[in-house]
N, C-alpha and C positions, 0 to 999 in steps of 0.2 A: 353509212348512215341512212338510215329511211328517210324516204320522200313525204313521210307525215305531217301532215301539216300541226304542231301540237297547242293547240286550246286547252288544258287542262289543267295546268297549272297549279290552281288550288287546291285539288287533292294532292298532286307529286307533281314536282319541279323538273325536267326532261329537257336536254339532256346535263348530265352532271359533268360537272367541270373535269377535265382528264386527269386532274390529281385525286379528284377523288380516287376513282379507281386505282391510281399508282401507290396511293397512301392505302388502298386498302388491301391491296394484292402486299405490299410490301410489311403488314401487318401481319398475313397470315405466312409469309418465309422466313419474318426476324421475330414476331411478338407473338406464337401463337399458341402460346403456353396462359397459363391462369393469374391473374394481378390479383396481388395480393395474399399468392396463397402461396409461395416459397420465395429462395433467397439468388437461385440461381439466374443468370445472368438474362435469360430468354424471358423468366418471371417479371424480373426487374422492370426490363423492356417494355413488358406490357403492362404495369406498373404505368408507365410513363407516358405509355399514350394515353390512359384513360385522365392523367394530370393536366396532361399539357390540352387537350378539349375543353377540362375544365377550366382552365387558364382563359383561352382565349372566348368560348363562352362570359368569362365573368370579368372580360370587356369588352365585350359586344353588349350586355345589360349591365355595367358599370356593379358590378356585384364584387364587394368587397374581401369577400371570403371565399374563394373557388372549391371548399367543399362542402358548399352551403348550396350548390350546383347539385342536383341527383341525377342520372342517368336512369334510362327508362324507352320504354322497346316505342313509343308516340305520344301523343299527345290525349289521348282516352287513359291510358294508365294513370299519367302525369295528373290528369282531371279527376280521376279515382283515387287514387292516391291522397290527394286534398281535401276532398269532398270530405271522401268516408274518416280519413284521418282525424278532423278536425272537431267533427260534429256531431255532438250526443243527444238521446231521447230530449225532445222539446225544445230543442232550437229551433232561431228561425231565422229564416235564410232569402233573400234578396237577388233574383236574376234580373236578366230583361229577355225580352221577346223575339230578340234572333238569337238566344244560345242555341248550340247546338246538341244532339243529342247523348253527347259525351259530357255536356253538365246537368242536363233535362233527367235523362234513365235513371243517372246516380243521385239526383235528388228527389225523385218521384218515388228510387227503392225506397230510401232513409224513410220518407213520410209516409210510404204504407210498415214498414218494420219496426221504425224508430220512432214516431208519430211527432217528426220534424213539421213546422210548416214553410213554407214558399209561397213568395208572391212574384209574381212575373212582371216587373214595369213596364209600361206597351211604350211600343215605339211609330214614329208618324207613318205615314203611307209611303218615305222614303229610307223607313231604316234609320231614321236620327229620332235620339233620347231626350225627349225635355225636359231639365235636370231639375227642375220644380219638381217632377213626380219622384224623382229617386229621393227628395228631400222628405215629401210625405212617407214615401215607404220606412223612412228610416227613422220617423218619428216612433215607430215601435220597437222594444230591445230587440237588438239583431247580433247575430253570431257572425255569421259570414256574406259578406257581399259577395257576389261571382257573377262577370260578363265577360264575354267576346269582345278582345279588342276592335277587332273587323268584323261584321258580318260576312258567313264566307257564303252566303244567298246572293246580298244585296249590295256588298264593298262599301259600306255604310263604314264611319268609324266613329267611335264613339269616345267622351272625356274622359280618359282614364283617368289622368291626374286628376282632376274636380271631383271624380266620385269618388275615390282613393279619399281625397282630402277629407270628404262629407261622411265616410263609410270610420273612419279614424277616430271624426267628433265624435262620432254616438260608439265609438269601443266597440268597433266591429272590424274581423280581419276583409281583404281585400287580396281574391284571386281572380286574377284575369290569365284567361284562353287566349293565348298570343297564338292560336295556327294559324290565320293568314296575315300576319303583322311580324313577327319573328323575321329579322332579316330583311324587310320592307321597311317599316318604320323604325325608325329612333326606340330605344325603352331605355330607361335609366328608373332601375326597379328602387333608389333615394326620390327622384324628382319626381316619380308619379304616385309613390305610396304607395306601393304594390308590397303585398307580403308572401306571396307566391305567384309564381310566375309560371304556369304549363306549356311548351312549346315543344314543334315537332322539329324532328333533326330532317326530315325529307322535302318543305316544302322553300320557304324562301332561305334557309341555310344551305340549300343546294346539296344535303350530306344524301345517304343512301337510306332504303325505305328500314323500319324495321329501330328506329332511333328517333330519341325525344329526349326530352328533360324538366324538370321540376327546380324551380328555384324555391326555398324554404329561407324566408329570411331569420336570424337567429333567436328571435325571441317568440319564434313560432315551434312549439316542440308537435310532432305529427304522430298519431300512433302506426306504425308501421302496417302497412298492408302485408307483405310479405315479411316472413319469420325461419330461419335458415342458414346456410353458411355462409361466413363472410372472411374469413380467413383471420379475423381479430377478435381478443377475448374469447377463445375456442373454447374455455375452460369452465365459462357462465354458461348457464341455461336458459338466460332470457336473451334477447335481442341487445347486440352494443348500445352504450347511447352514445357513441363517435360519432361523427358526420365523417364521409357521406355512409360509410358503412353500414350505421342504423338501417337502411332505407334503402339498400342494396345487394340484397340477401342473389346467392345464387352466382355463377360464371357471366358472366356480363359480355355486351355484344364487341370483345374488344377489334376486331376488322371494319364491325361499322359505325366504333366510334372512332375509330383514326378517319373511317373516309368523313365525320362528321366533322372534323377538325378540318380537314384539307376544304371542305362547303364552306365552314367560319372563316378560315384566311382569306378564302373569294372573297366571301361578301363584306369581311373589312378592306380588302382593298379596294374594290368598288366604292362601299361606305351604301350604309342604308338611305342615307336620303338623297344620291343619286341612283337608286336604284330603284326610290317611289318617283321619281322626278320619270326618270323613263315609262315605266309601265302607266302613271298617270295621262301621258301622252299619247299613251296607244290607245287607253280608254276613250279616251276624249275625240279622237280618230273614227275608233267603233262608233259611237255614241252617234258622231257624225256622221258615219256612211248609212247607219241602220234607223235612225228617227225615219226617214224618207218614206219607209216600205210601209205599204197597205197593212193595217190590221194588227201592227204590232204595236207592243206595248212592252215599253224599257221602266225595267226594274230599278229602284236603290235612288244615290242620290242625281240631282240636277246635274245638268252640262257643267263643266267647268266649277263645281264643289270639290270640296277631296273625298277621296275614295281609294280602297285597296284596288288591284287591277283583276276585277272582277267585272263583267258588266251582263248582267240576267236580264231575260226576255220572256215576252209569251206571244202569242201571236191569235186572234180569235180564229176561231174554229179549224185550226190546225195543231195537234196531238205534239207536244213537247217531244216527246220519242223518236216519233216522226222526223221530225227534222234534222236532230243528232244523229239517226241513223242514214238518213241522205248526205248528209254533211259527212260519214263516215264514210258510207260504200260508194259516193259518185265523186267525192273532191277529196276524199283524205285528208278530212279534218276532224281532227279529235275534239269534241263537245261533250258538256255531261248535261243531261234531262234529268229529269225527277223532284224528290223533293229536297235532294242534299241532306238529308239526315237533320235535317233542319226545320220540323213542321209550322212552330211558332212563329219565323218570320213569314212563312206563307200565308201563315191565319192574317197576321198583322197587314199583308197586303194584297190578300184577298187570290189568293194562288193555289190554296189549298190542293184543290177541285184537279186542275190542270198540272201542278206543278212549271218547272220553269226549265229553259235552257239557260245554262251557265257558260258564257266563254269567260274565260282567265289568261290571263300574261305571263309571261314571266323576264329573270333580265336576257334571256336571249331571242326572246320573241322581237320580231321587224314588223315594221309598217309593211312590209309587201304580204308577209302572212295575215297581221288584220286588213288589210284591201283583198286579200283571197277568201278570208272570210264575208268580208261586205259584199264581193261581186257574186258569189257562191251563191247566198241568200237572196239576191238581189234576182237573179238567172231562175231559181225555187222557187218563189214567192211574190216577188210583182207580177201582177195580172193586168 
């Protein structure tokens, strides 16, 4: 194992639990033939892992239907997927201000091609939604509501439920970006109104990179992005309307979604809300060791608020870059700088210019990794 110290979390979850890999090395010696497209025994097989992911997927989000689950290579297709599916010339459509750019691009395409409009709800100077302003947004007919469960800038998290509720009154669908929330937080896609769900199979399901999902609940029909083989109805010319089939055109990643299944069994045994209970305590850690230092300035919400296990910084007149890459070559610490593909929550809190270091958690990160982080900076940047 490497001596890395890994802060990254948020993008990829590292390292992955050792079944992943035994689930998915034992996928490509028994399963690694095509599901769905013959009858033989090996076919079957891989039939069966793409089942059983869905299975245990659709209770980890309490999803009544498991082929109402779609598979999908992250969480950018999953969010393309919805977007573009859903949405015709002259809708209009309802963000907030830390989406990221996997809901930003595909709605800014739509409204220069399709001449959709968007309003972006601002959010306060820590990443939290005043759900007065999502009430006035939605005083106008609205097609689709779509937010970040988490900001994956500021670990801000936001009222799914309430605005699900709010988004339903005025006969509007409700898609939430669960990639830093998936397998950290609780979702229960009945009790928070959610009618699609985008999630990636690489970051807190702990599955392998390359793997996502989309949940489509059933009274949402989607026009399919991709159009193709699917091993059913061979004999139409148009697209199935089967589920998951419709919606899953083409040989599917079936090695990484068995290793995505062996991530989901982790993380229900662990259980997601001791798995936010932990990393929330590392944040709160960081928060603590790094307020101290000259110059710096901590991202998102207050001490002791909730928060995903994210915690963003900046520092005046020292280059975000800068520091991830000393943090890199002199401690072996994995950080990300930049803008996270994320510009809007920087507008929101004034970061633009600089962009931000990111450190992240995950459930195998310790207190002595965020203390190797604190003292690192601390050795860097006290003067």
């Amino acid at each position: 194992m490497s001596s890395v110290i890994y802060l990254d979390h948020a993008a990829t979850s590292w390292p992955k639990p050792p079944t992943v890999m035994m689930a998915m090395q034992q996928a490509m010696n028994e399963a690694a033939a095509n599901p769905g497209r013959g009858s033989h025994s090996m076919a079957v097989k891989a039939s069966r892992v793409l089942f059983g992911t869905r299975m245990v997927l659709s209770k980890l989000f309490h999803v009544k239907n498991a082929n109402d689950i779609i598979f999908t290579s992250n969480t950018t297709m999953a969010l393309n997927m919805a977007i573009k599916g859903v949405l015709q010339p002259g809708d209009h459509v309802i963000a907030t201000m830390i989406e990221h750019n996997s809901v930003r691009r595909p709605l800014e395409y739509l409204k220069r091609t399709h001449g959709i409009t968007v309003d972006y709800v601002k959010v306060n100077g820590n990443g939290e939604l005043d759900i007065a302003d999502m009430k006035l947004a939605l005083s106008h007919p609205t097609k689709l509501v779509v937010c970040s469960h988490s900001s994956n800038l500021l670990g801000s998290i936001l009222p799914i439920a309430e605005i699900g509720r709010l988004a339903h009154e005025q006969g509007a669908l409700f898609l939430v970006d669960a990639a830093q929330s998936a397998g950290v937080i609780n979702i229960d896609v009945n009790e928070m109104n959610i009618d699609m769900l985008a999630f990636p199979g690489h970051k807190g399901l702990l599955g392998p990179q390359g793997t996502g999902g989309l949940y489509i609940a059933p009274h949402v029909d989607l026009e399919p992005m991709l159009h193709g083989g699917t091993g059913s109805q061979s004999e139409e010319k148009e697209q199935p309307t089967v589920r998951p089939d419709r919606y899953e055109a083409g040989t599917p990643n079936t090695p990484g979604i068995a290793g995505l299944r062996a991530g989901v069994d982790k993380v229900l045994e662990l259980t997601p809300s001791s798995i936010y209970a932990h990393e929330w305590e590392l944040t709160q850690r960081m928060i603590d060791g790094l307020k101290g230092l000259p110059n710096i300035v901590l991202l998102g919400p207050e001490v002791r608020k909730p928060r995903s296990g994210i915690v963003s910084f900046v520092m005046n007149n020292v280059d975000s870059s800068e520091i991830a890459f000393r943090l890199d070559r002199e401690y072996g610490i994995a950080v990300r700088a930049g803008m996270h593909c994320t510009p809007l929550a920087h507008y929101a809190v004034r970061t633009e210019k600089s962009g931000a270091v990111r450190v992240s958690v995950g459930v195998d990160t310790t207190e002595h990794e965020v203390d190797a982080l604190v003292k690192a900076m601390n050795q860097l940047y006290r003067t």
